[in-house]
Structure formats: C-alpha cells, structure tokens
LOLOVEX-904520 format. One record per residue: residue number from 1; residue in one letter; chain; x, y negated, z of N, C-alpha, C in turn. Coordinates in nm, 2 decimals, m for minus. Layout:
<r logu="NUM" drense="A" seba="A" n_x="X" n_y="Y" n_z="Z" ca_x="X" ca_y="Y" ca_z="Z" c_x="X" c_y="Y" c_z="Z"/>
...
//
This chain:
<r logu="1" drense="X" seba="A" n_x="0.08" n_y="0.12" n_z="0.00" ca_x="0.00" ca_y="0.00" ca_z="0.00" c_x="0.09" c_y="m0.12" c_z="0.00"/>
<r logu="2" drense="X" seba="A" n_x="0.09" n_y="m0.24" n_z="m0.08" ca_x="0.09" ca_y="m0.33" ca_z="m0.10" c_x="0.06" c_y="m0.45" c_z="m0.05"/>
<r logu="3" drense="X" seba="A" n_x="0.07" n_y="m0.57" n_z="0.08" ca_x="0.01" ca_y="m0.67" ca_z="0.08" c_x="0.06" c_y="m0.80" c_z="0.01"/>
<r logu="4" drense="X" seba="A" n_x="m0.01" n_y="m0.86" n_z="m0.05" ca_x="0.00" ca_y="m0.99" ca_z="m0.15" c_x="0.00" c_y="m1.11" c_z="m0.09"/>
<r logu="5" drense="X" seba="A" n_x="0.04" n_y="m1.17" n_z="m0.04" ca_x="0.06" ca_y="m1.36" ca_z="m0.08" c_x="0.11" c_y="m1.43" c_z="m0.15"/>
<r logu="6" drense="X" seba="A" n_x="0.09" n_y="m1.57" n_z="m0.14" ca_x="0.15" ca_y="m1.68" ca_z="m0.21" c_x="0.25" c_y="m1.74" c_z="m0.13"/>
<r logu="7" drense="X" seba="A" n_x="0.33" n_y="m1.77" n_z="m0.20" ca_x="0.48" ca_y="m1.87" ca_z="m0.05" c_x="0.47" c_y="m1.97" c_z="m0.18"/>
<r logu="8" drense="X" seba="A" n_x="0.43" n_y="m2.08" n_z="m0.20" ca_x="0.45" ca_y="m2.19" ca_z="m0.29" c_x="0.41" c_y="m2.15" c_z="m0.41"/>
<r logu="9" drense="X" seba="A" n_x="0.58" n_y="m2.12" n_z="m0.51" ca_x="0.54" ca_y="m2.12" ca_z="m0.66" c_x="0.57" c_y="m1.97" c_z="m0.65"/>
<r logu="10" drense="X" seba="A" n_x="0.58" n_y="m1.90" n_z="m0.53" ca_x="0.63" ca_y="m1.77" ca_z="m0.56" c_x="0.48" c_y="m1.66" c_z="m0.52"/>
<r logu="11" drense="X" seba="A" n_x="0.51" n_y="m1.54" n_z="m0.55" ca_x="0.40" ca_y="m1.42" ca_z="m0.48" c_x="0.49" c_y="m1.28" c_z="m0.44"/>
<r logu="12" drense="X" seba="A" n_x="0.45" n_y="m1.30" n_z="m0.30" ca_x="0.51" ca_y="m1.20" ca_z="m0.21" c_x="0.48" c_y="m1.06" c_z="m0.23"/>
<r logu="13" drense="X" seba="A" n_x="0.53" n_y="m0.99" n_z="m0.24" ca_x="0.43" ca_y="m0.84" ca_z="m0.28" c_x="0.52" c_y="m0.77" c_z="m0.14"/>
<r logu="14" drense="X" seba="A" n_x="0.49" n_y="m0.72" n_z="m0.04" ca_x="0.54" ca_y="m0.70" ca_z="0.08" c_x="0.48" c_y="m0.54" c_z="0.09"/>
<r logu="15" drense="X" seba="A" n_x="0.55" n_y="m0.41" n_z="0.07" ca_x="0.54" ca_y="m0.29" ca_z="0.09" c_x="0.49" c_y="m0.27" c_z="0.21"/>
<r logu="16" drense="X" seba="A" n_x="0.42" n_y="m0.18" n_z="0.27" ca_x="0.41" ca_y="m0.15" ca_z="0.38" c_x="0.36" c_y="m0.04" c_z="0.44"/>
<r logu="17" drense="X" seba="A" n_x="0.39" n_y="m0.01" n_z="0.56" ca_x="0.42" ca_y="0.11" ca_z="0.62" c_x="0.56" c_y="0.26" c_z="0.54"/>
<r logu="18" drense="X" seba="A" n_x="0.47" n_y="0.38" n_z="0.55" ca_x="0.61" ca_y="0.46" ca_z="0.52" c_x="0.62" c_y="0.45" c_z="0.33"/>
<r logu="19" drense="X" seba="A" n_x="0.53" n_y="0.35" n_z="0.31" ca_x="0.57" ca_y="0.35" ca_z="0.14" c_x="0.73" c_y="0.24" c_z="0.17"/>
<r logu="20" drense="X" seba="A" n_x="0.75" n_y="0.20" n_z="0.18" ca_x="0.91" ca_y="0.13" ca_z="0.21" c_x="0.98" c_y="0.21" c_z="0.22"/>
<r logu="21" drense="X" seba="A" n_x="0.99" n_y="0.35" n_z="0.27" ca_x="1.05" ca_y="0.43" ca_z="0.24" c_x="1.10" c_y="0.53" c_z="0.09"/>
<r logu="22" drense="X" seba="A" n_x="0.96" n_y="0.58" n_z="0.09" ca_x="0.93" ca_y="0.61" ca_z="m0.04" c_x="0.99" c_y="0.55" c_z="m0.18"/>
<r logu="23" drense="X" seba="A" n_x="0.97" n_y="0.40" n_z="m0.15" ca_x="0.96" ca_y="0.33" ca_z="m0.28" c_x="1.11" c_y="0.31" c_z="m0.26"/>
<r logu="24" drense="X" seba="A" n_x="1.15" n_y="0.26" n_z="m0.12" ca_x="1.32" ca_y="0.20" ca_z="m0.13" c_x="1.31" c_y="0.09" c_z="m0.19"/>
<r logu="25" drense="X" seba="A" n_x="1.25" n_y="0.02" n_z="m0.12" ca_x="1.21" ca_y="m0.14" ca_z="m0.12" c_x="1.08" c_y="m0.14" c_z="m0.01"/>
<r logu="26" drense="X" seba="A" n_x="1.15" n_y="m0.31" n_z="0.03" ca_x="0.96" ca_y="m0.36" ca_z="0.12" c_x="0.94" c_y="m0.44" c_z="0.06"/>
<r logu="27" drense="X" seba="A" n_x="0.99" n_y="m0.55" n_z="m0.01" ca_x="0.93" ca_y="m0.66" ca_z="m0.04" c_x="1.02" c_y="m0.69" c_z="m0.20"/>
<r logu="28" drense="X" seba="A" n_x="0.90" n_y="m0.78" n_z="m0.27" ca_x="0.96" ca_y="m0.83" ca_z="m0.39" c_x="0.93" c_y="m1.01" c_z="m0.39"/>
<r logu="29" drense="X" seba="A" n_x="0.97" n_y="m1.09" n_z="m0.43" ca_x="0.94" ca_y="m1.23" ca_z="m0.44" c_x="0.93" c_y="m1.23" c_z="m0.58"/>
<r logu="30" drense="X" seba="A" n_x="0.82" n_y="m1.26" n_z="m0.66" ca_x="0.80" ca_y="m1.28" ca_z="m0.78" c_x="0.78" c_y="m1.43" c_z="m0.82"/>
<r logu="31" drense="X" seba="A" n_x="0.82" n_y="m1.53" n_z="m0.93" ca_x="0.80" ca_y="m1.62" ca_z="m0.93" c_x="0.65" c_y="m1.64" c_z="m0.99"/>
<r logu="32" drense="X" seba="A" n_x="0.52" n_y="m1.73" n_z="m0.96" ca_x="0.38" ca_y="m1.68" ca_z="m1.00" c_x="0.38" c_y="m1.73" c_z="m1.15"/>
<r logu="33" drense="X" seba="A" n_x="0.47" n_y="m1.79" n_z="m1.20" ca_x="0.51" ca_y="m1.83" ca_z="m1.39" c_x="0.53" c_y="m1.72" c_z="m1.44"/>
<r logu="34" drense="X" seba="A" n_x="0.58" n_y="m1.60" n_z="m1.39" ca_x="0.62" ca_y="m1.50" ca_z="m1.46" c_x="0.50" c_y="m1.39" c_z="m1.47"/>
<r logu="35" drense="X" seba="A" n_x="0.42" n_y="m1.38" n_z="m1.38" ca_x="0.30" ca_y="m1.31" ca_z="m1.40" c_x="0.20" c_y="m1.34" c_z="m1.54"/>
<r logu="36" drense="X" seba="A" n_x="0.20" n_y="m1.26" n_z="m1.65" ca_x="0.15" ca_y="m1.30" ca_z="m1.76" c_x="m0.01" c_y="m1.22" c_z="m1.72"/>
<r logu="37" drense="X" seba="A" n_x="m0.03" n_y="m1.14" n_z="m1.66" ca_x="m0.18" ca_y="m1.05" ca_z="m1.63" c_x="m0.17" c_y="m0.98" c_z="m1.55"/>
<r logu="38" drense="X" seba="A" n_x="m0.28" n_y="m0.98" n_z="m1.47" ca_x="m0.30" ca_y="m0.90" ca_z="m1.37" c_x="m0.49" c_y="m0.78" c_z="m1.41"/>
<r logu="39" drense="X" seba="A" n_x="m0.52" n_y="m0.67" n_z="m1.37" ca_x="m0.59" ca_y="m0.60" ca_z="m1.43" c_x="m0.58" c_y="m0.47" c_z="m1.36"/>
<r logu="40" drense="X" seba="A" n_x="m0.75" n_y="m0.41" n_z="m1.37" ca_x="m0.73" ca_y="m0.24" ca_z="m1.30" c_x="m0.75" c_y="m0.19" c_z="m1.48"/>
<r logu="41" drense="X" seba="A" n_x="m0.66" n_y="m0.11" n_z="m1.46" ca_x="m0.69" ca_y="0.00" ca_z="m1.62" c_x="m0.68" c_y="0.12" c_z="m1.56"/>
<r logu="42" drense="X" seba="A" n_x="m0.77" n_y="0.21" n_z="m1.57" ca_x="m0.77" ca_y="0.34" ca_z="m1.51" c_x="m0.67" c_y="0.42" c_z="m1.61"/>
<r logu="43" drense="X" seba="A" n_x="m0.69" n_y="0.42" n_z="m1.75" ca_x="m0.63" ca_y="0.48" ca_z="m1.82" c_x="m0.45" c_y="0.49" c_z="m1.80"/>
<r logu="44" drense="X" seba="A" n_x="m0.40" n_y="0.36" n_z="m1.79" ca_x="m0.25" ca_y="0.34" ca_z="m1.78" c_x="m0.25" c_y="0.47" c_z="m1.63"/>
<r logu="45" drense="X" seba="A" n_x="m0.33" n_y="0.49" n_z="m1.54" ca_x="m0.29" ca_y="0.53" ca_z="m1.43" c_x="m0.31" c_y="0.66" c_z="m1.44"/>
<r logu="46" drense="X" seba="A" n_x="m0.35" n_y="0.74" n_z="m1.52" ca_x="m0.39" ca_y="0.87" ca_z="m1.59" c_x="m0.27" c_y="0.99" c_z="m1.60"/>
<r logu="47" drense="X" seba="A" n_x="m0.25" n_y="1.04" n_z="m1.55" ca_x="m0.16" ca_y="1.16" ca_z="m1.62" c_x="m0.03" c_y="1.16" c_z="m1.50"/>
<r logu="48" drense="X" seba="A" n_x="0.02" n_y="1.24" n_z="m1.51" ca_x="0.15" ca_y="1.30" ca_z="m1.39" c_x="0.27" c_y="1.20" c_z="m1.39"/>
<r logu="49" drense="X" seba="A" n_x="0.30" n_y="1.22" n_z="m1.53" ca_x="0.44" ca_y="1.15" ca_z="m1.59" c_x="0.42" c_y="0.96" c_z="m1.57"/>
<r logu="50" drense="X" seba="A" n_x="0.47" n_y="0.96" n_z="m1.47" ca_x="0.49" ca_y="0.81" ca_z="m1.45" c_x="0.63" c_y="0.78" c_z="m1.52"/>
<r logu="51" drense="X" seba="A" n_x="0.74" n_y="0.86" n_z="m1.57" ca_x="0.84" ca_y="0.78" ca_z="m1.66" c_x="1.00" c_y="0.83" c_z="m1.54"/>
<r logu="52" drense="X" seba="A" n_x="1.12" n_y="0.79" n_z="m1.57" ca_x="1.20" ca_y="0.85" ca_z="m1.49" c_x="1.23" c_y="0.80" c_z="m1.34"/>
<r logu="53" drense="X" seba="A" n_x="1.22" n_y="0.82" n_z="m1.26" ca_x="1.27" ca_y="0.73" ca_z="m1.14" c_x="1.44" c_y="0.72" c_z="m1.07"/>
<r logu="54" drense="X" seba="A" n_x="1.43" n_y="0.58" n_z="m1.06" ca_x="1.56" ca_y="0.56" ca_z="m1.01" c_x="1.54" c_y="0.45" c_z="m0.93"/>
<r logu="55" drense="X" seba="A" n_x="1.58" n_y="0.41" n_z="m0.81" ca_x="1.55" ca_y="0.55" ca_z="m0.74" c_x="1.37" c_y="0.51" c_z="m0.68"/>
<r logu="56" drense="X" seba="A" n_x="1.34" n_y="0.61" n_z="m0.66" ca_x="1.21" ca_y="0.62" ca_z="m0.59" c_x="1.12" c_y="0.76" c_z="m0.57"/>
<r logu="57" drense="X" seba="A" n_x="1.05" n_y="0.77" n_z="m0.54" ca_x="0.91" ca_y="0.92" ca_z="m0.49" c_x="0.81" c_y="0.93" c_z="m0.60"/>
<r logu="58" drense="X" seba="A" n_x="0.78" n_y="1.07" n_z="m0.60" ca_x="0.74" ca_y="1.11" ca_z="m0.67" c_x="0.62" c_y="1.22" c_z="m0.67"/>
<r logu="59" drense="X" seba="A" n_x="0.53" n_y="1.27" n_z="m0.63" ca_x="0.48" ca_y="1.36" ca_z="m0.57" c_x="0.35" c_y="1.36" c_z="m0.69"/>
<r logu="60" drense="X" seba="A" n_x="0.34" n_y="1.42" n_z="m0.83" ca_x="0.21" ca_y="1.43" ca_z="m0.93" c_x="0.10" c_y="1.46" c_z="m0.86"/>
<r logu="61" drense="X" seba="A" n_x="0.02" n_y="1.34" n_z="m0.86" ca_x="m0.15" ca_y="1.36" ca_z="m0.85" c_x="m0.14" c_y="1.31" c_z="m0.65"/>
<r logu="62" drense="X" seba="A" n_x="m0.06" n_y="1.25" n_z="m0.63" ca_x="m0.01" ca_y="1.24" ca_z="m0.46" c_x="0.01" c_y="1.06" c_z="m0.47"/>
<r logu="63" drense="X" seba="A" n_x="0.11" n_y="1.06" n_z="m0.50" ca_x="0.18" ca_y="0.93" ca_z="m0.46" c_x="0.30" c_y="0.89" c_z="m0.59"/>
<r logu="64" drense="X" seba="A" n_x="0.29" n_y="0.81" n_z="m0.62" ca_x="0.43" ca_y="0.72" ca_z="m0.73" c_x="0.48" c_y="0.61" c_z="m0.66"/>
<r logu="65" drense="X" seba="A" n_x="0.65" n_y="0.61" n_z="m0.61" ca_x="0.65" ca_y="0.50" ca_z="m0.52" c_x="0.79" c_y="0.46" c_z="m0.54"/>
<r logu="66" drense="X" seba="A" n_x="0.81" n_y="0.30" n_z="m0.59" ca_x="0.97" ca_y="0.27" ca_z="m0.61" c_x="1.00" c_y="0.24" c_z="m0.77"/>
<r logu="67" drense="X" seba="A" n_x="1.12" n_y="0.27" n_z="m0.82" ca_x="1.13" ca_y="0.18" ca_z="m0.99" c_x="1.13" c_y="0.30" c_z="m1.06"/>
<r logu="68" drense="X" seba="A" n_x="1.05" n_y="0.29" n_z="m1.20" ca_x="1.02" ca_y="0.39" ca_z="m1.27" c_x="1.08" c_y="0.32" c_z="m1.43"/>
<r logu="69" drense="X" seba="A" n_x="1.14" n_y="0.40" n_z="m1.56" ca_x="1.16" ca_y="0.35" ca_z="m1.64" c_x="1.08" c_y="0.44" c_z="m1.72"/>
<r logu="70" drense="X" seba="A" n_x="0.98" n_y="0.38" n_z="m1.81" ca_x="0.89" ca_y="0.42" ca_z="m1.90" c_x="0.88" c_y="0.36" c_z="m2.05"/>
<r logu="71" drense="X" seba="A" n_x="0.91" n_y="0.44" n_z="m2.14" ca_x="0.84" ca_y="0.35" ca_z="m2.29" c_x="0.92" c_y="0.19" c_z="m2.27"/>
<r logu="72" drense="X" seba="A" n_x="1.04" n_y="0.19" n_z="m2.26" ca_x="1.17" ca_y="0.10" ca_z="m2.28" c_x="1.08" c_y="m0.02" c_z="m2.16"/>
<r logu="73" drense="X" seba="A" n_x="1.05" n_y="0.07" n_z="m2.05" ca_x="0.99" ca_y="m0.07" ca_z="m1.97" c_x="1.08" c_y="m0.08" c_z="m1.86"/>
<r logu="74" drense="X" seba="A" n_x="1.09" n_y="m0.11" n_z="m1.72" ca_x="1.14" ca_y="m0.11" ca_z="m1.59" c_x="1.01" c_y="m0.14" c_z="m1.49"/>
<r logu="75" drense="X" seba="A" n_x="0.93" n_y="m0.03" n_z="m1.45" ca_x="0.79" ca_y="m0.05" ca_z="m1.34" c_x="0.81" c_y="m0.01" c_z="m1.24"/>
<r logu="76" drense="X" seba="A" n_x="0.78" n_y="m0.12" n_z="m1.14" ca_x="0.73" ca_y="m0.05" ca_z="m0.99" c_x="0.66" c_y="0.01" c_z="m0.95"/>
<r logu="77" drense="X" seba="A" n_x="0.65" n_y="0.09" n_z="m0.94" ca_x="0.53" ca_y="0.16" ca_z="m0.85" c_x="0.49" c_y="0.16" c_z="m0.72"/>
<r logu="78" drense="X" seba="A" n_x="0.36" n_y="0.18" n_z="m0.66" ca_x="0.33" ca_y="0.17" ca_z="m0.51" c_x="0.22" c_y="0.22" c_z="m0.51"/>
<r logu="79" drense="X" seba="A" n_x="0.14" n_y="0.36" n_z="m0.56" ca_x="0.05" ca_y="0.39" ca_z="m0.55" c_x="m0.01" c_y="0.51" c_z="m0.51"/>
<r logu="80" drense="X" seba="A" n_x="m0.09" n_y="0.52" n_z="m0.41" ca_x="m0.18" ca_y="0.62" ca_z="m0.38" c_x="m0.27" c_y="0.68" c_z="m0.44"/>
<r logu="81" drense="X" seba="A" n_x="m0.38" n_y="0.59" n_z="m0.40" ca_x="m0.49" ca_y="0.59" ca_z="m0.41" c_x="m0.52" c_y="0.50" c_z="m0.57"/>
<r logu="82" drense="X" seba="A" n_x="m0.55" n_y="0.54" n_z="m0.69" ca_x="m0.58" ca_y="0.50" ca_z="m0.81" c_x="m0.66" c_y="0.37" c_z="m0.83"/>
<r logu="83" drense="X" seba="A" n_x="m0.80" n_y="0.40" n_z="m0.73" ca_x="m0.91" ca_y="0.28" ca_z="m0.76" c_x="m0.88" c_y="0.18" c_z="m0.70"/>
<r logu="84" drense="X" seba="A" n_x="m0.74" n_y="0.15" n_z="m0.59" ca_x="m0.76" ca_y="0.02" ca_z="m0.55" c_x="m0.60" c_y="m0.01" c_z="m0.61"/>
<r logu="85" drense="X" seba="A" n_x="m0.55" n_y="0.09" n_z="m0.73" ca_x="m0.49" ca_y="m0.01" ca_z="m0.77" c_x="m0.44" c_y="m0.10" c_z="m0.87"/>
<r logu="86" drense="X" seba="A" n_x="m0.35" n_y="m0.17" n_z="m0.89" ca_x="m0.38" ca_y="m0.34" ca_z="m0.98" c_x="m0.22" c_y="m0.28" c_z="m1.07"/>
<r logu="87" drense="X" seba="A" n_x="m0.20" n_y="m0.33" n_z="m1.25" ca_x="m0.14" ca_y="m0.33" ca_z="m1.36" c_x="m0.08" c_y="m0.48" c_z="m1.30"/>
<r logu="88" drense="X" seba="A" n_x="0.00" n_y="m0.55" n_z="m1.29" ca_x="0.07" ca_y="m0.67" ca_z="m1.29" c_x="0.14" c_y="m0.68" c_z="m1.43"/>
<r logu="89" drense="X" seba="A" n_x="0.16" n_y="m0.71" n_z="m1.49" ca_x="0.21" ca_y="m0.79" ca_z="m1.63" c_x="0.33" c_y="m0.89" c_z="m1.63"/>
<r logu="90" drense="X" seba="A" n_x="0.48" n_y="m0.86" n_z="m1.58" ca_x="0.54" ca_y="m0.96" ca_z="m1.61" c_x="0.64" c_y="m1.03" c_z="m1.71"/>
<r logu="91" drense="X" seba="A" n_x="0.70" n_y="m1.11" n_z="m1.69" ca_x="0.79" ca_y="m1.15" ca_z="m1.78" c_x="0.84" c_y="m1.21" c_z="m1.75"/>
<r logu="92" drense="X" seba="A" n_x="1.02" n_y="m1.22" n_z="m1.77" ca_x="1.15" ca_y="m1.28" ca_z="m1.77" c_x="1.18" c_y="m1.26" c_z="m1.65"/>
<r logu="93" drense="X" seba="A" n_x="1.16" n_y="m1.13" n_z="m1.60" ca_x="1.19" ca_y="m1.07" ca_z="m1.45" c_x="1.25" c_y="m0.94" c_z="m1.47"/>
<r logu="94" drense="X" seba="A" n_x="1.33" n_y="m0.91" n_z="m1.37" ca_x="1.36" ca_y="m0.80" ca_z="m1.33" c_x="1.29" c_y="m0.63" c_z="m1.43"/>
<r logu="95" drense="X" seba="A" n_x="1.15" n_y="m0.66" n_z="m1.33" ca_x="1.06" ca_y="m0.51" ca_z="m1.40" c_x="0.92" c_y="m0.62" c_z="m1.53"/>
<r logu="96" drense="X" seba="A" n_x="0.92" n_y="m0.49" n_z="m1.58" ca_x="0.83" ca_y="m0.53" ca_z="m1.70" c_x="0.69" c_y="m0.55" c_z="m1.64"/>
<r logu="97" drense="X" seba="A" n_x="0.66" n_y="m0.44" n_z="m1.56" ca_x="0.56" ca_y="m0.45" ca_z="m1.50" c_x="0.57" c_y="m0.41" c_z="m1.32"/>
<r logu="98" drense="X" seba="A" n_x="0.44" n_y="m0.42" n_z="m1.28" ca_x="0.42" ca_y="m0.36" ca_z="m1.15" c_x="0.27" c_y="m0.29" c_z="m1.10"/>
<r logu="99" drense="X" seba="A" n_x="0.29" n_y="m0.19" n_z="m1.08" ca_x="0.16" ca_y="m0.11" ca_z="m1.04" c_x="0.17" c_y="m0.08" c_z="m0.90"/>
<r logu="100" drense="X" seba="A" n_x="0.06" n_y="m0.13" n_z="m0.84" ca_x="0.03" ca_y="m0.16" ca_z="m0.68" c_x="m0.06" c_y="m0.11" c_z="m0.67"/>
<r logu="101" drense="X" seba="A" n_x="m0.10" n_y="m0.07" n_z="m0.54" ca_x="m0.23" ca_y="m0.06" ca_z="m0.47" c_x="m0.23" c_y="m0.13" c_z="m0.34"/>
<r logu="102" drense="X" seba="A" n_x="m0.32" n_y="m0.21" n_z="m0.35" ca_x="m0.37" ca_y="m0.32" ca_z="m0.23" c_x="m0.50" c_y="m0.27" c_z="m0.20"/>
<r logu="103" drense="X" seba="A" n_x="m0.53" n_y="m0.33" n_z="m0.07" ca_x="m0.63" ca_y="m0.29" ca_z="0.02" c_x="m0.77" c_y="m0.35" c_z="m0.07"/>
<r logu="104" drense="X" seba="A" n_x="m0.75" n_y="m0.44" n_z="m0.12" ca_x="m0.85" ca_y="m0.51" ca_z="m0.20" c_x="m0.88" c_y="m0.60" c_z="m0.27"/>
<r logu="105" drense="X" seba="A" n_x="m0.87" n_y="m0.53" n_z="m0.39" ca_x="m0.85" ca_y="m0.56" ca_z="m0.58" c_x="m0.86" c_y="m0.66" c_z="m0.61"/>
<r logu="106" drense="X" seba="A" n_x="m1.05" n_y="m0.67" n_z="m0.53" ca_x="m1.07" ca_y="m0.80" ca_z="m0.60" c_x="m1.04" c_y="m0.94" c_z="m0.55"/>
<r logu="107" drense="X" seba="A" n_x="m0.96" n_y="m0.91" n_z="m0.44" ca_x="m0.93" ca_y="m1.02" ca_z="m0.35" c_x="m0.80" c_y="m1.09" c_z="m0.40"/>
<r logu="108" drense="X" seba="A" n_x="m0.71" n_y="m0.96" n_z="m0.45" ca_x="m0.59" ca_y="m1.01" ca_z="m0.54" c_x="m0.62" c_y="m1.05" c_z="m0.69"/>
<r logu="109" drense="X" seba="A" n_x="m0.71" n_y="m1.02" n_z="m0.75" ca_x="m0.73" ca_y="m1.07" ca_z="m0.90" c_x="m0.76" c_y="m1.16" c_z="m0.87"/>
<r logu="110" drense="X" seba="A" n_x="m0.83" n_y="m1.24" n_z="m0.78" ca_x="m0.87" ca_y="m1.36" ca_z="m0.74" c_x="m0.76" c_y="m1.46" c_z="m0.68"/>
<r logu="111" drense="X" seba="A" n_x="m0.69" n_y="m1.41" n_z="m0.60" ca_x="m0.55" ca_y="m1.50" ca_z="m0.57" c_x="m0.43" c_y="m1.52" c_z="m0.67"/>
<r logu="112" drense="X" seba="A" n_x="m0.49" n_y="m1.41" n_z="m0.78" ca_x="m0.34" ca_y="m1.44" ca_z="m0.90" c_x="m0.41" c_y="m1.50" c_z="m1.04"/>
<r logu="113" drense="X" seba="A" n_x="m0.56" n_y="m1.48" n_z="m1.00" ca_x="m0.60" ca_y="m1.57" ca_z="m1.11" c_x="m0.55" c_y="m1.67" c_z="m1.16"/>
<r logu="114" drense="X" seba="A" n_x="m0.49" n_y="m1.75" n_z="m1.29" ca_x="m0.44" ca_y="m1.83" ca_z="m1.34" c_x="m0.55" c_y="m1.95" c_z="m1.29"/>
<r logu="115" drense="X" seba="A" n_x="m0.47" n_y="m2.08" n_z="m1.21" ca_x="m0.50" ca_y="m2.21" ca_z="m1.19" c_x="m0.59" c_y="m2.27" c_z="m1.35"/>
<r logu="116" drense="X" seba="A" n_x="m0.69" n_y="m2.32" n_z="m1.30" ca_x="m0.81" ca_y="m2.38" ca_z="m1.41" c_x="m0.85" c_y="m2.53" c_z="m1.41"/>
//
C-alpha cells in the first residue's frame, strides 16, 4: 500500500508497512510536472508476468513490489490488491511509470487531477 501527498510542486508516494520491504524502497518524491496520467486499467494489471525485477518481490496472483523493467519501460510496483490500484504515467523521470495501490482511488485521481 501506497500513501500519496503533495509537498508543494512535488508528490510524495510513501510505501508503507512490510511492502518497504518487499519493494526495497519507502518513499519516492515525484515532481507533479512530470505526471502525464493517472488512471485504474484493469487490463495493464492482468496476467503474472509483470516484466524483470531488479530488485524487488514477486509472488504471481499475490503481490508485485519494487522496480520492474517491462516493454523498454522502468515501473514501480506496489501492488496487492488489483481494484484499488492506480497506472501513474510519467515523464523525464527515473521510471516510466508507476503502479500503486492506495487505500483510496478515488481520492488520489482527485489529488493528481491536473489544476483547471
């Protein structure tokens, strides 16, 4: 599990509990410019093969937790449970993307919503 805030221009993604183990990371600082989309897609979360890990956990149909290289990408992983979790989209960062699970979805699509 995942918890999200904002620190200014940045978004905290703060690991938590024994996934900090797992993943071998607690916390990322993302700049909020570099987030191009955030979104649940059930499909992307479908199937065993999350891609190679270095390093991180791995348990098919269980848990994906830590950095994954997939289809020329670099993704994070932090996931349990499928339905609460969120596709992150970034760019001119470290990983290409980031797939989380937070306590609740809609509360984060709403906090990363692009300013209107």
């Amino acid at each position: 599990m995942v918890d999200v805030t904002i620190q200014g221009p940045d978004v905290l993604f703060s690991v938590q509990g024994l996934h900090k183990l797992w993943a071998l990371k607690s916390q990322l600082l993302i700049p909020r410019s570099h987030i191009r989309s955030v979104r649940q897609d059930a499909d992307v979360l479908k199937g065993w093969w999350k891609g190679w890990r270095a390093p991180g956990t791995h348990i098919p149909g269980l848990l994906a937790a830590g950095t994954f290289y997939h289809e020329d990408k670099r993704i994070f992983w932090d996931m349990h449970n499928a339905e609460n979790a969120l596709i992150i989209d970034l760019e001119h960062d470290e990983y290409n993307q980031l797939i989380v699970e937070v306590a609740d979805p809609a509360a984060v699509l709403a906090l990363l919503a692009p300013a209107e």
